[in-house]
C-alpha positions, 0 to 999 in steps of 0.5 A: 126633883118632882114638880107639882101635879105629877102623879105618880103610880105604884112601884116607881124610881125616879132615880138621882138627878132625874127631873119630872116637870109639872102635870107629867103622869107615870103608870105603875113599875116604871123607872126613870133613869138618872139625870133624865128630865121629863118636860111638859112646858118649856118654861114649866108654867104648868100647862096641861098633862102632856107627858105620861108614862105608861106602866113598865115604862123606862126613861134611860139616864140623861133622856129629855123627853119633851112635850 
């Protein structure tokens, strides 16, 4: 699921189950793996960018990568 203002580049996988929380930016060639959640607010009350994913970047499954 992607939530709103996530900006996403060329030749991205967000892969089942996987959640990008608002304002989340990720490069070009970059997987996100299954059930992974990228969360930039806790609440996601559409703060300001925090998390971005660089290009070849990798989020294995069930990551949490927080704020």
């Amino acid at each position: 699921m992607l939530a709103d203002r996530v900006q996403l580049a060329q030749n991205v996988t967000v892969m089942a189950g996987a959640y990008v929380g608002a304002g989340t930016r990720i490069g070009n060639d970059v997987v996100v793996g299954p059930n992974a959640a990228l969360v930039s607010d806790v609440l996601d009350r559409g703060g300001d960018t925090d998390i971005v994913v660089r290009e070849g970047g990798s989020i294995g499954a069930n990551a949490t990568v927080l704020q």
